[in-house]
N, C-alpha and C positions, 0 to 999 in steps of 0.2 A: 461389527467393524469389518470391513471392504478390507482385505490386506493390501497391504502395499508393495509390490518387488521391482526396485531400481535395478538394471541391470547394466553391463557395461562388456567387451567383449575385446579380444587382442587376435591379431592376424599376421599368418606369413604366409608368405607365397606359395600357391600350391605346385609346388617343382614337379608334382606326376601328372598332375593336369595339363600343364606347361609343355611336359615330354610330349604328351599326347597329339596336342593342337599346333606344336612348331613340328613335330616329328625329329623328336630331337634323340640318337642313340643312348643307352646305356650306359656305354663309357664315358660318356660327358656329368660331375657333378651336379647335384643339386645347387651349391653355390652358383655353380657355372650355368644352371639351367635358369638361374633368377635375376644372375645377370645379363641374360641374353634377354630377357621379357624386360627388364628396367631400359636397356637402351633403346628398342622399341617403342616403349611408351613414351622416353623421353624422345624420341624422333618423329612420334606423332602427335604429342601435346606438350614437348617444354617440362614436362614433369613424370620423374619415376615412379607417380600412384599408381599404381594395378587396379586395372576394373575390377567390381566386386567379386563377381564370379571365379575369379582364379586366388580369393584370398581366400586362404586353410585359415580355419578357427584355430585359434592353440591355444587360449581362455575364454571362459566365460565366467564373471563376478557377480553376484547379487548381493544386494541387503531385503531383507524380508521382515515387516513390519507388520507385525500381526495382533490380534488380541493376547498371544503368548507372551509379546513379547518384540525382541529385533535379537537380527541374524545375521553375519556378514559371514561368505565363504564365497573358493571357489568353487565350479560344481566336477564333480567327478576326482578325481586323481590324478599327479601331474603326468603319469604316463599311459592315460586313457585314449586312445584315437578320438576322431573330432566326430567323428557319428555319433557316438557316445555322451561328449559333450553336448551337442545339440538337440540327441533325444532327450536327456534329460531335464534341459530347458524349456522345450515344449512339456513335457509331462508335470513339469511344476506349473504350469497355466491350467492344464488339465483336471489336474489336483485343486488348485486355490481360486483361479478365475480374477485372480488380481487385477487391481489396479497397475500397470507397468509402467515405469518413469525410466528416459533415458536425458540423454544430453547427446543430442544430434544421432539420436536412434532411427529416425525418419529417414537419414540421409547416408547414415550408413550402417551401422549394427542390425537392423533387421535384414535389409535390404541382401547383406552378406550371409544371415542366417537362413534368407529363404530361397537365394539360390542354394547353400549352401546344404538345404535340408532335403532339396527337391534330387539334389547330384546324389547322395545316399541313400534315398527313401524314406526319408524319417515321416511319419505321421503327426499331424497335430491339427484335428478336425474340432478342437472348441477355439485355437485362434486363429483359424482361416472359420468361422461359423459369422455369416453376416446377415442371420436372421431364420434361415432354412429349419434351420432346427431350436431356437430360443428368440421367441420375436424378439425380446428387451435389442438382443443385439442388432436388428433391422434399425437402429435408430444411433446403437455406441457400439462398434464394436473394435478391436485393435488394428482394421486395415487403411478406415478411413483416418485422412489428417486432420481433419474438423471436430473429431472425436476423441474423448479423454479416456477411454479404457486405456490407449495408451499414449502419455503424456510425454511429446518430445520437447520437451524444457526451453530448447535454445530455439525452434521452429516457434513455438508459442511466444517467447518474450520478441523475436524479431519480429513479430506479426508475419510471419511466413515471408520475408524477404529478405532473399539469399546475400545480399551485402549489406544486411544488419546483422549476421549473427560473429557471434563470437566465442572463442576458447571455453572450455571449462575452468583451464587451469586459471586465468589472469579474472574470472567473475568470482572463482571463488577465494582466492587472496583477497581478491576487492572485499568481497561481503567479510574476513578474516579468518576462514577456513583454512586448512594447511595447504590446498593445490594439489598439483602431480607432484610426486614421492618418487626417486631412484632411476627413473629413466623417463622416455615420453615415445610415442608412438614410431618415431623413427627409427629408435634403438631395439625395438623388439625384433627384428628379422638378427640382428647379430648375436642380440642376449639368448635367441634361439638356437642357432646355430653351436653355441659353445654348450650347450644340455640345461641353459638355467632357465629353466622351467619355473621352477620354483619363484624365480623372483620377476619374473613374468604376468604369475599369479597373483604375488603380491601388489605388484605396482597396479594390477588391474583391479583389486579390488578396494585400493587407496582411490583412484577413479568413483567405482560404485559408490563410497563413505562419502566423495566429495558431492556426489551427482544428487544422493541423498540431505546433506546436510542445505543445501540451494534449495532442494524440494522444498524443504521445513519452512526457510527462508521465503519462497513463493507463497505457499499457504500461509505464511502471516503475512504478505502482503494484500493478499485477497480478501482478508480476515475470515480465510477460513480455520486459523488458529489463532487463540491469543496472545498475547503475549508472555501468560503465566502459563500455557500449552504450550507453548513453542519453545520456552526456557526448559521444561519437563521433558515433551521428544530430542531435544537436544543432551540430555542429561543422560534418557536412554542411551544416544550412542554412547557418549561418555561410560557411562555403565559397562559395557559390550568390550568396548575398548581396556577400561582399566582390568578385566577379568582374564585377559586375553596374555600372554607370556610370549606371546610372537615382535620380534624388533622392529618392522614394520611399523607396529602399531601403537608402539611406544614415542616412537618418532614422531607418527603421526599429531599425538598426544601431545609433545613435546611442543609442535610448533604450533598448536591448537589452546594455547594459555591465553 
């Protein structure tokens, strides 16, 4: 069995990067330094999103789907630095060579990890490996879009066109999955700000749960599960879930009847 790792990722502003590239003093906040780069953006595009590159990882969530078993966490510790966080996500590819499944990971979760891996130094020489050293990969490997080593969920059902895709959260209420949980990606620059990390965490890896459960859902549409397998992986989370004493995921459960 191929493992499987859905991952999903949370970002705030990188305010030292920020300092860096506007030359912005010391005595000016972080808050103050984010808001300087939001009006910016919005003065150049209509919209305060930050190009990748100045977005700080502050989560990263996996579910891991193995012959063991399934896994849901986030990786590291909530008061880990982001090099940290991101080596360790590369070293789990390293490790398993997974299959990776996101939801719009194409378009931004990697994207954000490989600048982001490049500014620290992180290595990860089996998923930038595009055949040099494992032919298999000269044909699948995780860079190209055409390739399912790694499966951008929402890239794929659009047919790669950027005004068919759609949310996570409103595909998985459709299919009857619980959605986004506690906040949604706008809210993490504030919920950072005030130290809650922790629920940062969570809400990213109710994300991952949901990113996973669609996965299930696609592979029975493909038939590449059946119906009596897909009731079964679906039961795993269930399983994962009910064992779990975290409120998050009682929630989760809750609205998942």
């Amino acid at each position: 069995m191929i493992p499987v790792l859905v991952f999903d990722i949370e970002t705030v502003p990188d305010t030292e990067g920020l300092r860096r590239l506007y030359d912005i003093g010391a005595e000016v906040t972080p808050a103050e330094v984010a808001e300087v780069a939001f009006q910016r953006r919005r003065q150049a595009t209509g919209s305060d999103f930050l190009q990748l590159h100045v977005q700080r990882v502050a989560a990263v969530s996996c579910v891991l789907r193995d012959r063991d078993g399934i896994r849901i966490w986030s990786l590291g510790n909530p008061g880990d630095p982001e090099p940290e966080l991101i080596r360790r996500f590369f070293d789990g590819i390293e490790k398993y060579t997974p299959q990776l499944v996101s939801w719009n990971g194409g378009g931004f979760d990697l994207p954000v990890l490989h600048y982001r891996a490049m500014i620290h130094g992180v290595r990860a020489p089996r998923y930038w490996d595009l055949g040099e050293d494992d032919r298999e990969f000269k044909w699948n490997n995780y860079i190209s879009r055409y390739h399912t080593r790694h499966l951008d969920l929402m890239d794929l059902l659009a047919l790669y066109q950027p005004r068919a895709g759609v949310g996570l959260d409103e595909i998985a209420k459709l299919i009857g999955f619980p959605g986004k949980m506690g906040m949604d990606g706008s809210r993490v620059w504030e919920a950072f700000q005030r130290g809650e990390i922790a629920a940062i965490r969570n809400y990213c890896e109710t994300d991952a749960a949901n990113t996973y459960l669609v996965y299930l859902r696609f592979q029975l549409m493909r038939g590449a599960l059946t119906q009596e397998q897909y009731r079964d992986e679906c039961e795993w989370v269930r399983g994962f879930l009910r064992n779990s004493d975290e409120p998050h995921w009682r929630e989760f459960l809750d609205r998942w009847q």
